[in-house]
N, C-alpha and C positions, 0 to 999 in steps of 0.2 A: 535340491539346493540351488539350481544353477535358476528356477522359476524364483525361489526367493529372494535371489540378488539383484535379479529383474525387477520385480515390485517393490524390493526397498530402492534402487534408483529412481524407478517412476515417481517413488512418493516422494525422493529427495527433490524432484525436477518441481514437483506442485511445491514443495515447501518452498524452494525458491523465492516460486510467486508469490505465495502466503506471507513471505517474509519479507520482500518489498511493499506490501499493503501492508502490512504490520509497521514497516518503518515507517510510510507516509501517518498514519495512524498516531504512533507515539510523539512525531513531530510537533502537530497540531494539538494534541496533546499536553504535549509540554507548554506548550503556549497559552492556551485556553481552558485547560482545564475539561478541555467538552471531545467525546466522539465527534469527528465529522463523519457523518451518516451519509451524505453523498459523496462519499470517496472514488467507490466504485463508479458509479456513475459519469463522473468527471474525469477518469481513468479509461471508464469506457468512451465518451465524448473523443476523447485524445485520439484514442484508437482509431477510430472513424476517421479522423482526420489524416491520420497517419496515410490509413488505406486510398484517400482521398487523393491524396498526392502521388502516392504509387499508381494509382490512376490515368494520372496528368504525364507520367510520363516518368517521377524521379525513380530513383535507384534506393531502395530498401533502404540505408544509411545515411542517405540525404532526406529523406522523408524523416526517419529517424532523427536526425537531430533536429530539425526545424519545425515536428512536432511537440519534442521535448523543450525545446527554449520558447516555443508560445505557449504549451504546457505552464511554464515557471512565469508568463508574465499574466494571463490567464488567469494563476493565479494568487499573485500579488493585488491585483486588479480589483480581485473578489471578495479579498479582504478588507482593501480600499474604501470601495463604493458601496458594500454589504453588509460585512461584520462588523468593519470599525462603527459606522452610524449607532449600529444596534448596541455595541457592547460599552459605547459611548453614556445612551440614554437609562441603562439599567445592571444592576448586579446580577441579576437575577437569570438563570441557567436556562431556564424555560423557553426565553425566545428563539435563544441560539439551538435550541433543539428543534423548535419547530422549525425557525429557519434554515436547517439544514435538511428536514425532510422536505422544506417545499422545495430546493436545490435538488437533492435528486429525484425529483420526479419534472422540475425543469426539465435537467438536464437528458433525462430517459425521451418525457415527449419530443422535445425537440430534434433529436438525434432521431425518432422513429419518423418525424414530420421532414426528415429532409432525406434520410436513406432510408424510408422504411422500414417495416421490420423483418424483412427478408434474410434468412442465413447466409452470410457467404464467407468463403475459404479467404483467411490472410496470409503470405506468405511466413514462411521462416527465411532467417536469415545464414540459415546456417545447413550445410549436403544434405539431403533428402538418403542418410545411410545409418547403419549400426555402427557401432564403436565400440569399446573395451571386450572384445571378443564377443560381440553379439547381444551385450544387457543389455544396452541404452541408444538410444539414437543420439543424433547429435545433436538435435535442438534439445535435448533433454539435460543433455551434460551442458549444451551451453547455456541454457536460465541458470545453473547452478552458476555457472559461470560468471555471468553475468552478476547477477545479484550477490555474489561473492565480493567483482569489482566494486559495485555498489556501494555496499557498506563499506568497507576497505577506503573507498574515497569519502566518504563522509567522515570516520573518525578522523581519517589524515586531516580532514577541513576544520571539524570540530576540535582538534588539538594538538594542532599547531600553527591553524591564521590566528590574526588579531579580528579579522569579522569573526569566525567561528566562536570564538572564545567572547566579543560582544553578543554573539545571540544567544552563548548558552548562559551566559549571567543576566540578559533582559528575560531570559523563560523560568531562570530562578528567584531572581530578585528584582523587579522590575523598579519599585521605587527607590533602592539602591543603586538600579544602572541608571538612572537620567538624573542623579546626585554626581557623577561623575562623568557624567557627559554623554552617555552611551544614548542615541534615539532608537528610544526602544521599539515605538511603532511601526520604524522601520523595520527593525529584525524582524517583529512580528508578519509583515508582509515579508520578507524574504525566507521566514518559515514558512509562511503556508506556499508559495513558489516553488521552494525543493519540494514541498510534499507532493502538490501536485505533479511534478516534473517526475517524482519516484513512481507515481501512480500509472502517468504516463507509463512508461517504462515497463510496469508491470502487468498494463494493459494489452502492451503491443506483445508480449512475451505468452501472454497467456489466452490471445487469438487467436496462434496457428492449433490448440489445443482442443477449443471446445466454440471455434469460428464465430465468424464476427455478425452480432446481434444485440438490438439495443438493451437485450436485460442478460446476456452473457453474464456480469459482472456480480449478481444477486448471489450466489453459493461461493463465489471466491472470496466477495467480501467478509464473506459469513466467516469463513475459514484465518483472513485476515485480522477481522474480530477477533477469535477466537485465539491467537495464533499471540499478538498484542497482550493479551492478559494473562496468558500462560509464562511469557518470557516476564512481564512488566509492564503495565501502559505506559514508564516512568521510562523507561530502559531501553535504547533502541537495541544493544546488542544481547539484552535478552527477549526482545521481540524477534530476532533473527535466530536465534536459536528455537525459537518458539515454534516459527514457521516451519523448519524443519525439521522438529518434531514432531507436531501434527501431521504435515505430508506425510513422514512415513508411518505414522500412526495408522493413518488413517487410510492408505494403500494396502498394508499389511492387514488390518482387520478388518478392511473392507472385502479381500482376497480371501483368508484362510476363517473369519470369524462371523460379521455379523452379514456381509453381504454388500453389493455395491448399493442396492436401495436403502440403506442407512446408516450410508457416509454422512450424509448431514446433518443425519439426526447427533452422529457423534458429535458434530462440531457444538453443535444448539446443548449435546450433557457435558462437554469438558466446560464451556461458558461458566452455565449452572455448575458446574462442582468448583471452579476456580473459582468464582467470586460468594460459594460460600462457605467454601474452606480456608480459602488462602487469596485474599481478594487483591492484595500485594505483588499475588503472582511467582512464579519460581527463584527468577533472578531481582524480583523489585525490594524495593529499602518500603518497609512502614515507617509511615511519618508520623509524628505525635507532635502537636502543638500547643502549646499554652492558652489559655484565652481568661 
């Protein structure tokens, strides 16, 4: 029993992560209509820099937030100079996909051409000890933590500012909100900003885990993915529930069932079973439109 309680924490702590990629995910999402495919990638970017500065001298927390708020300009930036051009010139889905996969492979080279692709240890922010009578360590209960606050600030944002409340009515009705004043391409750049700034975030959380390296991010994403269409790609708080179901899903029968060498492969059949059983997802609304 007491080994089971252990590995459903551990898979609570990855759900965590899973479920800050998930939320950056449904953000953009919401916006676009489109996966960004370099999620991770641009989360991993972050990361780097984070360590960059812990380097230089700052203090885990100050690296931390000055990671995270160039994080957020980063990427309003990218949206800016990048997406908007593009989604300006076409309706059409196809570019914004390919331009998201040439983004993260951008984003991978360059991060290997400036730190290499060298493994190395990032710190935790949080005692190098056990807690709750020996299940969990403490970085493990503090990603729950953390990504608990997370969300937690984000509804508080999304419902009850007047920004929040402008960005979720430009991501649902966009020719409605610039009828009424609302710039919507602003929101739009200030969603992809939090997303990126969540990624950050889920980056730096999930480097002291499985250490910092330019393609770390490739099976978290995955999980992220996954994690997203399980809850809702519509739905950030049922992508957070998502994440933390998979985590312990996938700790647990990774432990007692199929084996750790095909943990990922769950990730790649819950995908495939969610989008062709229920492609709506657990907590998402089907939409039905007229045309």
């Amino acid at each position: 029993m007491e080994n089971f309680l252990h590995q459903l924490v551990a898979g609570l702590a990855n759900g965590g992560i899973y479920a800050s990629i998930a939320v950056a995910l449904v953000m953009i999402h919401r916006s676009t209509q489109l996966l960004n495919f370099a999620q991770g990638e641009m989360a991993m970017f972050s990361t780097f820099v984070a360590w960059a500065l812990m380097k230089s001298g700052l203090g885990y927390w100050s690296a931390f937030a000055i990671t995270v708020a160039g994080s957020f300009v980063i990427g309003m930036v990218i949206e800016r100079l990048v997406i908007r051009p593009v989604t300006a010139r076409t309706r059409s889905h196809l570019p914004l996909v390919v331009l998201f996969i040439g983004m993260l492979l951008v984003f991978n080279s360059i991060a290997g051409w400036i730190w290499t692709y060298d493994v190395r240890p990032f710190p935790s922010p949080f005692p190098d000890v056990r807690i709750l009578g020996g299940l969990a360590t403490a970085h493990q209960v503090g990603s729950i933590l953390v990504t608990l606050a997370l969300v937690t600030g984000l509804y508080l944002f999304f419902r009850f500012t007047s920004l929040g409340l402008a960005m979720r009515a430009a991501a649902q009705n966009p020719t409605s909100s610039r009828l009424v004043g609302i710039r919507v391409d602003l929101m739009l750049g200030l969603g992809w900003g939090m997303a990126s700034a969540i990624g950050a975030v889920a980056g730096m959380m999930v480097a002291h885990v499985l250490f910092l390296e330019p393609n770390m991010m490739g099976a978290a994403v995955l999980y992220g993915f996954a994690a997203a269409l399980v809850g809702g790609i519509d739905n950030p708080w049922g992508a957070v529930a998502g994440g933390f179901l998979l985590g312990a899903l996938e700790n647990l029968l990774g432990t007692y069932v199929i084996g750790d060498d095909m943990k990922l492969t769950l990730a790649l059949v819950i995908i495939v079973a969610v989008m062709t059983f229920k492609p709506a997802g657990l907590f998402g609304v089907h939409m039905v439109r007229r045309v």
